[in-house]
C-alpha positions in Angstrom: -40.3 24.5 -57.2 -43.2 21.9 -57.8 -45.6 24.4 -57.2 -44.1 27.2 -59.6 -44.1 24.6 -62.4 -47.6 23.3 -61.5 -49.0 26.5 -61.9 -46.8 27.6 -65.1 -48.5 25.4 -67.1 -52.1 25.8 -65.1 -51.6 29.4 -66.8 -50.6 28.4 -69.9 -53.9 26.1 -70.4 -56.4 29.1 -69.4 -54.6 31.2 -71.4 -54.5 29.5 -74.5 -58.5 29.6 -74.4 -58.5 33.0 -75.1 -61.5 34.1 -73.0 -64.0 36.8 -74.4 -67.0 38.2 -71.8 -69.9 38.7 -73.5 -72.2 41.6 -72.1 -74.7 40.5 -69.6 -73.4 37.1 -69.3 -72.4 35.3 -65.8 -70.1 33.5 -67.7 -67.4 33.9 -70.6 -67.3 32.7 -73.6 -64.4 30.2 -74.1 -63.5 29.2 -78.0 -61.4 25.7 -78.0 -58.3 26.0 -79.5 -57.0 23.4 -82.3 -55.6 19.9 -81.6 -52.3 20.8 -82.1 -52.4 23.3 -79.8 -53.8 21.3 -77.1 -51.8 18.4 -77.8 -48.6 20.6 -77.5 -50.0 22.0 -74.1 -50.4 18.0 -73.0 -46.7 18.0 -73.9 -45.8 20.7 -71.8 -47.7 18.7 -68.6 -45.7 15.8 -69.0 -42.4 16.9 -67.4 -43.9 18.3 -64.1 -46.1 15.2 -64.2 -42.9 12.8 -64.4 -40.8 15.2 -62.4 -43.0 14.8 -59.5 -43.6 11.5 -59.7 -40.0 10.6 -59.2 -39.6 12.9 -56.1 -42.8 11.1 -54.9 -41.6 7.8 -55.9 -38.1 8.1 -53.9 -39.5 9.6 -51.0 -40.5 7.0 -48.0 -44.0 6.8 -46.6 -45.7 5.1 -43.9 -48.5 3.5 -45.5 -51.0 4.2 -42.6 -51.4 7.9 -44.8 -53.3 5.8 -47.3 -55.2 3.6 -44.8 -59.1 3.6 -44.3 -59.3 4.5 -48.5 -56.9 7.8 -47.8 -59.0 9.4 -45.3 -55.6 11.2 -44.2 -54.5 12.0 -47.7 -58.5 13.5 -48.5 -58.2 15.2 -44.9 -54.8 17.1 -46.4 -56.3 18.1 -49.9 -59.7 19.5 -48.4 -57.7 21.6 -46.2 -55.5 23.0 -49.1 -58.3 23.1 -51.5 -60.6 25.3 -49.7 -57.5 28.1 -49.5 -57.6 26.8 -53.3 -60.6 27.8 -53.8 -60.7 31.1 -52.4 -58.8 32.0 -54.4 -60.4 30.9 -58.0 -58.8 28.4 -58.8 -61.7 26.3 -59.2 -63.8 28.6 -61.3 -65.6 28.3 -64.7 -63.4 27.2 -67.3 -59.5 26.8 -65.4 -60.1 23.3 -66.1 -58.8 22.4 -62.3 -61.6 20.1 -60.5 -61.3 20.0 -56.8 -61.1 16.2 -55.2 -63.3 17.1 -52.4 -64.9 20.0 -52.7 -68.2 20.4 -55.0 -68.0 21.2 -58.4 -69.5 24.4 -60.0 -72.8 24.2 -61.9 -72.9 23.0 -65.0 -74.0 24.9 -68.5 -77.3 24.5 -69.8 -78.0 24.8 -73.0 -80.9 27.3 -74.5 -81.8 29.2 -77.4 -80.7 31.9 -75.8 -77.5 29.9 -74.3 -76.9 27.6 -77.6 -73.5 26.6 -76.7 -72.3 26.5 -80.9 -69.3 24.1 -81.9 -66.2 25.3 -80.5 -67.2 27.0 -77.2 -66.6 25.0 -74.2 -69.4 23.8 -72.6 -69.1 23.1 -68.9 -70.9 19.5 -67.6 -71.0 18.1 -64.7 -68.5 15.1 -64.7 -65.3 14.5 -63.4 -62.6 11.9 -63.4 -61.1 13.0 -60.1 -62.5 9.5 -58.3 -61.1 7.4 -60.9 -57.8 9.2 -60.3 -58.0 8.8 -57.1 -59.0 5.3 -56.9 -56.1 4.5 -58.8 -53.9 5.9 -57.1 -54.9 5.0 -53.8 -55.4 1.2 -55.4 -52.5 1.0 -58.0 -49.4 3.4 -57.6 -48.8 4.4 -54.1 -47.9 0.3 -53.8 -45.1 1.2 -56.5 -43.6 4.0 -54.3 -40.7 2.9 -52.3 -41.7 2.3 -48.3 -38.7 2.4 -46.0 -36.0 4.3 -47.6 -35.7 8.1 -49.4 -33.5 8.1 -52.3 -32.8 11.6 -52.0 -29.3 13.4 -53.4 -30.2 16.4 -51.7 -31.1 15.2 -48.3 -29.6 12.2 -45.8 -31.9 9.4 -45.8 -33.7 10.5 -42.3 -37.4 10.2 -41.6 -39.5 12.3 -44.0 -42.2 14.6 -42.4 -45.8 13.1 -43.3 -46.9 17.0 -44.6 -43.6 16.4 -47.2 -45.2 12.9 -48.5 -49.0 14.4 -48.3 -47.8 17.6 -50.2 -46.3 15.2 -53.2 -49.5 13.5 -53.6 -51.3 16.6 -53.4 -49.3 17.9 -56.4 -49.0 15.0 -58.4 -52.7 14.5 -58.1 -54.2 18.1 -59.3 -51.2 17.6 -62.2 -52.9 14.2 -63.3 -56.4 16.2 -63.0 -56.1 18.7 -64.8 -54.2 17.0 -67.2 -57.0 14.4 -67.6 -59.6 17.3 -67.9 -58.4 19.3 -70.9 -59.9 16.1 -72.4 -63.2 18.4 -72.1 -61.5 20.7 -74.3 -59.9 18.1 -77.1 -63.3 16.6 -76.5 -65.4 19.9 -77.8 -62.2 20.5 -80.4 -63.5 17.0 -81.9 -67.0 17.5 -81.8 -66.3 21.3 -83.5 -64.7 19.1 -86.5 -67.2 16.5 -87.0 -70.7 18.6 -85.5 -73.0 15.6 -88.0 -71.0 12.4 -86.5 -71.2 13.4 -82.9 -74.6 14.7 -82.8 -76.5 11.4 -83.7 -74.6 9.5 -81.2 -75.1 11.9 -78.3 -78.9 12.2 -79.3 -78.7 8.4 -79.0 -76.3 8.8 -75.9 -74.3 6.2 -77.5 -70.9 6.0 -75.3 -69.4 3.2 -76.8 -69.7 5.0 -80.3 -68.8 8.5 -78.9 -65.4 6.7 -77.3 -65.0 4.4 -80.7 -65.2 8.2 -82.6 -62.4 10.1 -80.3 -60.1 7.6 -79.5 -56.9 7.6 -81.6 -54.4 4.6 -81.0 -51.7 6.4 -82.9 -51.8 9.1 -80.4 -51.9 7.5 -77.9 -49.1 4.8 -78.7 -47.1 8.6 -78.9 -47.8 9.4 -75.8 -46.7 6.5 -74.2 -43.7 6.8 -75.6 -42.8 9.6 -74.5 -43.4 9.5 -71.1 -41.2 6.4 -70.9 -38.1 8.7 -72.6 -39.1 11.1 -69.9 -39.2 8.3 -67.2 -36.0 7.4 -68.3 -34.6 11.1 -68.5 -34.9 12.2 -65.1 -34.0 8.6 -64.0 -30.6 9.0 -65.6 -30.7 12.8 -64.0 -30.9 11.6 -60.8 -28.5 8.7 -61.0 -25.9 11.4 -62.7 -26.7 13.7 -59.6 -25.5 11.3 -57.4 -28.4 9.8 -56.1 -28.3 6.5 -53.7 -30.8 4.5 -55.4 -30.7 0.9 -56.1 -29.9 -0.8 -59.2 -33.6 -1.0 -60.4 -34.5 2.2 -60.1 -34.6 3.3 -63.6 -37.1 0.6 -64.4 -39.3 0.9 -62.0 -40.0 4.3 -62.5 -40.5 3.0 -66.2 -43.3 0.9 -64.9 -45.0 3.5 -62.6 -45.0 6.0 -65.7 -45.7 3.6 -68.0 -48.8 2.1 -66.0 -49.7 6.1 -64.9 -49.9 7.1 -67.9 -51.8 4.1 -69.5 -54.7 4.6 -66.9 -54.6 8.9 -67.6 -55.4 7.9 -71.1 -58.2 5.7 -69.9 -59.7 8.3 -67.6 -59.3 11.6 -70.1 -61.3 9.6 -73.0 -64.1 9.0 -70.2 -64.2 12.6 -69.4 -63.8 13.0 -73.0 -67.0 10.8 -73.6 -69.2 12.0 -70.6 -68.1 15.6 -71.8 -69.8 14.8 -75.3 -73.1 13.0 -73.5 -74.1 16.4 -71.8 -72.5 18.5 -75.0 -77.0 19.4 -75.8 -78.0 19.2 -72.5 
């Protein structure tokens, strides 16, 4: 069911970019939508986001998967990413990076290729090894070791492909979730074209970051991935599952420290997004 929901809303992100081809072009043209749009198509991540990570974070794991900086967990997603991308789902404008795999070549811009406010621009960053880094570094020590708290299943020994296939998952999620930020980034720049210019002609990061971060959405966003932390912790409890009396704040904590570092990571795609945006 992971996979159905993962892709649900992969769907709904390209197709709310309305793509138009352009005669002669390699490439479409993709106009941004508004903010409001995207930020309601951020909403819509956030329960498979939080819906995996509690399967993930009850599921037991022997840490060995992680060892050597994840060389089993990056052996796993290479293998499932080149059926990925056989299949497009790393093409121009889906907004889904690969983790190992190169990424496709970026825009340049031309007279004849001007790339005008509002049409995404492809570059060539991505936040994938800060995600990845984090996780490796930060959350996989918050997932429980020893013990599945499972209501569906008895607590037996999980198969390794059942833990590698949650990370997998709950990676690509938090990527592509962190890469719309190219897309709120170019909705930003489309609104304030004077502002931004200056500062990427000056390739002036810290007043790019300064000019799209936004506290009060940000505080929001928080927020409500803790009421979702707590929702499906209170879902699961009510289902009857065997977890221990901590559970529901723990899986606070991951979210909350999860989703503190996505925000971190999408304003620095968001900011290297706007460095390249007149290359």
């Amino acid at each position: 069911m992971v996979r159905f929901i993962s892709l649900s809303v992969f769907v709904l992100s390209v197709l709310a970019f309305g793509t138009v081809m352009v005669h002669g072009a390699s490439r479409p043209i993709l106009p941004v939508p508004g903010l409001p749009q995207i930020r309601n198509i951020l909403a819509q991540i956030e329960a498979p986001i939080i819906s995996v990570l509690t399967e993930r974070f009850n599921l037991a794991s022997d840490p060995s998967l992680y060892a050597n900086n994840g060389s089993k967990l990056r052996h796993f997603i290479s293998q499932q990413e080149i059926i990925s991308a056989a299949t497009g789902r790393y093409d121009y404008g889906k907004l889904e990076y690969p983790f190992t795999l190169p990424l496709i070549v970026p825009d340049k811009t031309s007279k004849e290729n001007a790339f005008p406010p509002g049409r995404f621009h492809q570059d060539s960053y991505s936040g994938n090894p800060s995600i990845t880094s984090f996780y490796l570094d930060t959350l996989v020590s918050l997932f429980n070791r020893s013990t599945s708290f499972y209501f569906h299943l008895d607590n037996s020994t999980v198969d390794d492909d059942a833990v590698l296939s949650l990370d997998r998952t709950l990676l690509a999620l938090l990527s592509h979730r962190a890469h719309i930020g190219k897309i709120v980034a170019e909705t930003k720049y489309a609104a304030n074209v004077t502002g931004f210019t200056s500062l990427i002609e000056a390739q002036d990061g810290a007043g790019i970051r300064a000019l799209v971060t936004n506290t009060t959405q940000e505080a929001g966003v928080l927020s409500q991935a803790s009421a979702a932390a707590d929702a499906f912790a209170q879902a699961w409890v009510t289902s009857g599952a065997s977890v221990s009396d901590a559970f529901a704040n723990n899986l606070q904590n991951a979210a909350a420290k999860l989703f503190k570092e996505l925000i971190d990571i999408t304003t620095d795609i968001e900011v290297q997004y706007l460095l390249q945006r007149l290359h």
